[in-house]
N, C-alpha and C positions, 0 to 999 in steps of 0.2 A: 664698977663696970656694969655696965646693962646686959638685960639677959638677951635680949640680940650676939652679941659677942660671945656668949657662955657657952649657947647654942651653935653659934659658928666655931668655936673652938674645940668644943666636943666633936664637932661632925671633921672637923679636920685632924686630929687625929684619932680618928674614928678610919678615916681615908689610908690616913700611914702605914693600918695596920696588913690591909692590903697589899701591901710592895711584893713582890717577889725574894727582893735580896741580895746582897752582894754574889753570898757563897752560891748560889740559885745561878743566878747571871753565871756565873764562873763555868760551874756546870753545865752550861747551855752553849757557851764559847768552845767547849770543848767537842763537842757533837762533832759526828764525823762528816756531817751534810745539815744542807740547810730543811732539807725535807724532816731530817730525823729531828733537827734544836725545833720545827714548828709543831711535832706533834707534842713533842716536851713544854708547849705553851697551853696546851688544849684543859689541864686545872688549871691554869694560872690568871690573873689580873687580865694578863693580854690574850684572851682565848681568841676571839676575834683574828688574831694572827695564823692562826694554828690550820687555816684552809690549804689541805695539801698541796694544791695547785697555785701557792701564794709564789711571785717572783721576791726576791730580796727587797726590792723597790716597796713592792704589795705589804710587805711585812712590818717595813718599819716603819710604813705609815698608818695601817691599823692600832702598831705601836705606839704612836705619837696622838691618834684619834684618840685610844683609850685615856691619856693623860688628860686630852683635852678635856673628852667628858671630864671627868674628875673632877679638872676644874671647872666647871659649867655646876657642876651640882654643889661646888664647894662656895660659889659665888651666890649661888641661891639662898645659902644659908645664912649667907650673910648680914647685918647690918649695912644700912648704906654706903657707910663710910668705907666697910671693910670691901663692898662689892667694887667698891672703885678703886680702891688698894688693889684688889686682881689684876685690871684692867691690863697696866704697864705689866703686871708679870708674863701674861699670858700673850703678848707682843710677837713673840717669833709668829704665831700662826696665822698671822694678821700678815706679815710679813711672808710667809709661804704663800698664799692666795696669790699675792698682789705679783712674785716673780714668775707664779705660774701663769697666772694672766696675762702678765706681760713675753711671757718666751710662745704663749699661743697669738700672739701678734706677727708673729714670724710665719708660721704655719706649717711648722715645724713638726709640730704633735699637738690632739686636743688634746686641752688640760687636762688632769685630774678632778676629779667631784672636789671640791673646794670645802676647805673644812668649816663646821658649820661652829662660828661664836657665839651666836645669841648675846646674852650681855656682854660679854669679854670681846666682842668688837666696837674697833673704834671709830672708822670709818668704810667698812667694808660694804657695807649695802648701796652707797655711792658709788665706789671705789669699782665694784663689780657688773657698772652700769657702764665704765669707761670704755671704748673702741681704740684706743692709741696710747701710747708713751706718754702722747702731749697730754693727755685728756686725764691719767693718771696724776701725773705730776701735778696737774690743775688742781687736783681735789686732793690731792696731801697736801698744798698749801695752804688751802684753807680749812685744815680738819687741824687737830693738836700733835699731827705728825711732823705740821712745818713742810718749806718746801725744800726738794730733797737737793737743789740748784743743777736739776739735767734730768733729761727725760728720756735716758738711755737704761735698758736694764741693771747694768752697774750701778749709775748714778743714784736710782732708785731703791735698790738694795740698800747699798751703802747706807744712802742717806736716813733708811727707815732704819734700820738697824743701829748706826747712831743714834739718832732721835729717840730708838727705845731703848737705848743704855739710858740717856740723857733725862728722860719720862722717870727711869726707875728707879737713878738714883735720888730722886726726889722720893722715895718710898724706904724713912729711914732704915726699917732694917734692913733692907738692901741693899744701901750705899755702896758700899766696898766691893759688894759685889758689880755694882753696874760699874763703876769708876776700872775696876781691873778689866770689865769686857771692855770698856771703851777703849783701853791702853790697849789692850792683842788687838782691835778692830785697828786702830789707827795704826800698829807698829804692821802688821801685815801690810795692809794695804802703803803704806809709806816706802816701806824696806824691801819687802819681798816682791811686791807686785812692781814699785817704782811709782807709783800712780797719786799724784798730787789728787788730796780731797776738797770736790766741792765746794766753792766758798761759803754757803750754810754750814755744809757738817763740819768744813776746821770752825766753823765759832761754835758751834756745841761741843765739838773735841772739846777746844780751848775752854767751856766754863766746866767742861767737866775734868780735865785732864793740867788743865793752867796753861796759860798762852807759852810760857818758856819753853814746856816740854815740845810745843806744835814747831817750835823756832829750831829745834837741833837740826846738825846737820849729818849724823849717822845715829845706827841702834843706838850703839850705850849711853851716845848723850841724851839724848831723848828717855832712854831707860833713868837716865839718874840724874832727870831734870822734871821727872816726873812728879804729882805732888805726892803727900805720903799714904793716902788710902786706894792708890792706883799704883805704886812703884811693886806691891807684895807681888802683883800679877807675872810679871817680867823679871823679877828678884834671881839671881845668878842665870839668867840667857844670855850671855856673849856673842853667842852670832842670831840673826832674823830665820837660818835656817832651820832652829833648835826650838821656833815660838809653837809648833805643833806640842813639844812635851808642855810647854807654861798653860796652854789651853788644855790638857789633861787634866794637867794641875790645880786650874780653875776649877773644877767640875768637882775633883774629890776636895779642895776647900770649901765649895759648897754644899758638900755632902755632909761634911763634919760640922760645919758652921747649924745646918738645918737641923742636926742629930740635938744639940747643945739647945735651940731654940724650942724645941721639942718637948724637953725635961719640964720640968718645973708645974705648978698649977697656975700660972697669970695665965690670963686672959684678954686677947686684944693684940693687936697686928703681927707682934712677936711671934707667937708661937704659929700663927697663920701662912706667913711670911714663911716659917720653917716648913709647913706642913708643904706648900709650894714647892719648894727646892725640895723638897724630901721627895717627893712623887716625879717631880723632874728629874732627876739626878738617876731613878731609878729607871725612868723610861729610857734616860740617856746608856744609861748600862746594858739594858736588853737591846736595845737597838745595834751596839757596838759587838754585842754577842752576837747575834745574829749573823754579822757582816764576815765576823771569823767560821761560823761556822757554814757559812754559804763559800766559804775558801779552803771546807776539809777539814775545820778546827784548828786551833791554835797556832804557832805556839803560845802556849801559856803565860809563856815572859813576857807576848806586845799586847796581851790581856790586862796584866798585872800593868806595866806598865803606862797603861792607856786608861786605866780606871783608878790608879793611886793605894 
């Protein structure tokens, strides 16, 4: 293993040791306002949050900024190979830009400051240049996002957010993971919303999910027509209304799955890949605390249950 990767491997879990915490998180959910869980950020990872005058909104995106950093400094350290291993992880934020750019088409609300990727964007510096839906959609077809097949804010969404399951599970130790988001993206949108997908994203469904499961004609059969590194995701949901607890579920499988990737002394994508979800997972926790404690705290139980 080259010392490229020794070096990015150290400085990633060098990053981990940073987190806040489950039992930390917990304690923060429990805050009896949101004013009080933000001064309770002011040591922590996400200090940045902690401006008294932060809205819930304001919070959890300084929460999500700090991850970003993270990874921007974690991509830095890395070997090339590894810097472009990030790329698809780090997707959602790419993906955040582009709906707020798109709902400031409306004229609605000006956006938000847009978060800044540096290497960990894909096609954003184009992307950010665009005036329309149409003009967007333009430049995800010809970028590695694929075209999203609609230039509606939905369609858009959709479409990038499949295509970054699609992206990631090409990033093997993530497979399982991206295969299970793509099963909740597609069972949502199918079941819950009723909304037939795009004819690009059902063919990315379908390479990543298997064309059989895109062919059901309700949940369960689609649930158990799934292939077998995407079925774990939706594994005992019965009804489409129950697919909020399986994407909980996601989250603390990836929490577990990143702890395990964690261990050991290799070197190279493995433990990288963990250090990722390990810092995601964690900002996913403070952000969810947050939202309880901006509603008086708890209870404790849709904590426990929302986190795994």
């Amino acid at each position: 293993m080259g010392a490229g990767w020794v070096a990015g491997v150290i400085r990633a879990r060098a990053l981990t040791s940073r987190r806040m915490g489950a039992a930390a998180a917990r304690e923060l959910a429990a805050s009896a306002s949101l004013g009080h869980a933000l001064r309770s950020l002011a040591g922590s990872p996400y200090r940045e949050a902690a401006a008294a005058d932060s809205s819930l909104a304001d919070a959890q995106r300084e929460v999500a900024s700090a991850l970003l950093w993270n990874l921007r400094v974690l991509a830095g350290w890395q070997p090339p190979a590894g810097a472009r291993l990030l790329r698809p992880l780090a997707a959602g934020f790419e993906i955040a830009n582009v709906e707020a750019l798109l709902k400031s088409f409306t004229g609605a609300s000006p956006p938000p400051r847009a978060y800044r990727l540096g290497a960990l964007g894909t096609a954003w510096r184009r992307l950010e240049r665009a005036d329309s839906a149409v003009a967007v959609r333009r430049v995800l077809a010809a970028s590695p996002w694929g075209d999203p097949g609609a230039a509606t804010a939905w369609g858009v969404s959709v479409g990038m957010r499949m295509a970054a399951a699609a992206r990631t599970a090409e990033v093997g130790p993530a497979r399982t993971w991206a295969e299970g988001r793509a099963a909740l993206l597609t069972a949502r949108e199918l079941f819950v919303h009723g909304r037939d997908l795009p004819t690009p994203v059902r063919h990315r469904a379908a390479d990543v999910l298997g064309d059989r499961a895109l062919k059901a004609a309700g949940f369960r059969e689609f649930r158990d027509r799934l292939s077998a590194g995407a079925r774990w995701a939706v594994e005992g949901v019965g009804d489409p209304a129950d697919l909020w607890r399986a994407e909980a579920r996601w989250w603390a499988v990836l929490g577990r799955d990143a702890e395990g990737m964690l261990r050991g002394s290799a070197y190279g994508p493995v433990p990288l890949v963990g250090a990722v979800a390990a810092l995601s997972v964690d900002a996913w926790r403070v952000r969810a605390a947050l939202e309880l404690a901006a509603h008086g705290g708890g209870p404790m139980e849709v904590f426990d249950d929302l986190v795994g």
